[in-house]
N, C-alpha and C positions, 0 to 999 in steps of 0.2 A: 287450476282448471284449464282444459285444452278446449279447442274450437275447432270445430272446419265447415266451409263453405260447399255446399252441393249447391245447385242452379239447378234447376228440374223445373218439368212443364213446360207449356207452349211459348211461355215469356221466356224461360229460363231463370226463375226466380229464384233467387237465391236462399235456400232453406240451410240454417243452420243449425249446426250437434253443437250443445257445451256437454264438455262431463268431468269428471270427476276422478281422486284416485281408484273409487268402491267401483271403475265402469259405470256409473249411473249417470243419467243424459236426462236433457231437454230435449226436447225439439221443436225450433222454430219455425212457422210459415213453411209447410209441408204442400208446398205449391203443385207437384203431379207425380205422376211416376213411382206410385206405393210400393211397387215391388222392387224397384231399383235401392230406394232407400232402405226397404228392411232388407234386402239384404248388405247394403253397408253397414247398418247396424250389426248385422250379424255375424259378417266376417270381422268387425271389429271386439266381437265379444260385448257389446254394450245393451245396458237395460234400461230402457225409456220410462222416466216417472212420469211428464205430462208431455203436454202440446201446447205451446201459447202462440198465440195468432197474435202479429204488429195490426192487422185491419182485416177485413175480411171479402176482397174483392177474390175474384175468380182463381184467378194466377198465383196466389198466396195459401190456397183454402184445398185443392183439389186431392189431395191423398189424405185428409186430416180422418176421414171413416176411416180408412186400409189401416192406417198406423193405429188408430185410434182401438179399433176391435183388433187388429193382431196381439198389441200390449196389453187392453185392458187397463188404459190410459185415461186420467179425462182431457178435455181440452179447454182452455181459459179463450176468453174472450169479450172484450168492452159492452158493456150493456148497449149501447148506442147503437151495435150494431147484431147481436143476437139474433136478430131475426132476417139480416143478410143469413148468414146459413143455409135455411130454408128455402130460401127465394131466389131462382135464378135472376128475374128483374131485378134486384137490389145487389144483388153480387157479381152482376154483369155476365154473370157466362151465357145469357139470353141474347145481350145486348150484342157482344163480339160475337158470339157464335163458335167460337175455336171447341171442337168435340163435342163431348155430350155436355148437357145442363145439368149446374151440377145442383143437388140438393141434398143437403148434410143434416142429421142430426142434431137436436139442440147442444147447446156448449152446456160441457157440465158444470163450467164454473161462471158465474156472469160479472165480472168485474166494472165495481163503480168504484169513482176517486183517484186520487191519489193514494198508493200506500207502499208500506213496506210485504214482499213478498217473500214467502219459507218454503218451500217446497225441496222436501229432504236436505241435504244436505245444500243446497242451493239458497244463495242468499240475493235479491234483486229488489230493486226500487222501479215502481210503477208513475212512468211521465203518462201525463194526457198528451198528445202532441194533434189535436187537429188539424184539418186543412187539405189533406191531401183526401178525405176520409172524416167523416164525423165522430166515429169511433176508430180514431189511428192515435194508438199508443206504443211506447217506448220503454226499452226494460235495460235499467243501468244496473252492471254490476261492479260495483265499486271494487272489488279486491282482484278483479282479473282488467283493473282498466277498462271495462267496452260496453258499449252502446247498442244495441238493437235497434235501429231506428225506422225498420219498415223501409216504405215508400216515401216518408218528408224529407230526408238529406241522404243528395250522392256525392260519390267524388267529382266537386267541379258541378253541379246541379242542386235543382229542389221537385220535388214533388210535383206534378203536375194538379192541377186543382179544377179542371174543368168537367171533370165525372159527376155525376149527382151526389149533391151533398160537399162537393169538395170548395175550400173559402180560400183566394190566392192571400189574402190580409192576414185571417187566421192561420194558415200555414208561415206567413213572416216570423208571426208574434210566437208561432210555437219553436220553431228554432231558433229564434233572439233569447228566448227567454226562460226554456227548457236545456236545450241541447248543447248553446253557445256558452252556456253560464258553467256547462260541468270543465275539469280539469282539461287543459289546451295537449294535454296528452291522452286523455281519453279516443281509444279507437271507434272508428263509427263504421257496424255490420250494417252496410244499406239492401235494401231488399233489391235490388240489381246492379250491376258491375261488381269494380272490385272493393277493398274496403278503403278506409280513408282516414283520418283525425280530425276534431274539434282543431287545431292549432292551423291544416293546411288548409280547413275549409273560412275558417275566419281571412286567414292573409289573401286565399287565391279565390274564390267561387264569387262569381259576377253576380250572380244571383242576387248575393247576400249586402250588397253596396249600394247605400243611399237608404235605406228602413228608416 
């Protein structure tokens, strides 16, 4: 499986493509700029099965309709937070103000739990990862190595936890004990900058010293 990193929207949020030999893709945290990504979809030749969301704050969430009715997609997303979608108060594009308010369609899938995920040819383990986000989850794929980790671990950072809803504790325990515990070679896709490893965040991220 291949990957690549786009940054799009007014954060520059990093949305990412996985896919496959068949061309068939994911796509992650489609943060803005709907027309910019289908067309790298498309120069790429690739066919988008879903859309899964790490959280559902503004800057993560803004092209998920555009991709979502271009493909005829659904999109996955934490019960906890399904009704951020709808609601620009709860998804903050109210709050900051950056463009318009956005307000998205319900998610077609509403994921609770921990589980294992199948989506075509796509195989992923579903972490709860709280803190940054009440519904901020994590999609390990163990045969390609790497982490989707959202907004809770950056290179050299964590998550910020002061937004509504967000727990600095709960975001400790979710990376001690989710994130830090998978393989010290596991790569970590963070939902901004570049990406990073379980192995350099353990030795080097100040953050992460004294839990």
């Amino acid at each position: 499986m291949q990957w690549k990193q786009i940054p799009l929207g007014p954060l520059q949020t990093n949305c990412y493509i996985l896919w496959n030999t068949k061309n068939e893709c994911l796509v992650v945290d489609p943060g803005g700029e709907g027309e910019k990504l289908i067309q790298w979809l498309e120069n790429h030749s690739l066919t988008p099965l879903a859309i899964l969301l790490t959280h559902a704050h503004f800057d993560h969430i803004g092209a998920v309709d555009q991709v979502r009715d271009n493909y005829s997609i659904p999109a996955y997303i934490h019960e906890k937070e399904a009704k951020w979608l709808l609601d620009p108060a709860l998804n903050g594009s109210q709050l900051f103000m950056m463009g318009d308010l956005i307000r998205l369609k319900p998610a077609d899938y509403i994921l609770t739990n921990e589980k294992h995920l199948t989506i075509g040819d796509f195989q992923l383990e579903l972490f709860e990862t709280p803190g940054h986000s009440p519904g901020s989850i994590s999609y390990y794929v163990q045969e390609s190595g790497i982490v989707l980790a959202g907004d809770t671990l950056f290179m050299g950072s964590i998550g910020r936890s002061d937004l509504p809803g967000g727990n600095h504790k709960e975001l400790l325990a979710s990376i001690h004990e989710k994130l830090l515990t998978l393989p010290e070679t596991t790569t970590v896709l963070a939902g901004h900058g570049p990406e990073t490893s379980i192995e350099g965040e353990m030795d080097s991220n100040p953050f992460l010293n004294g839990f």
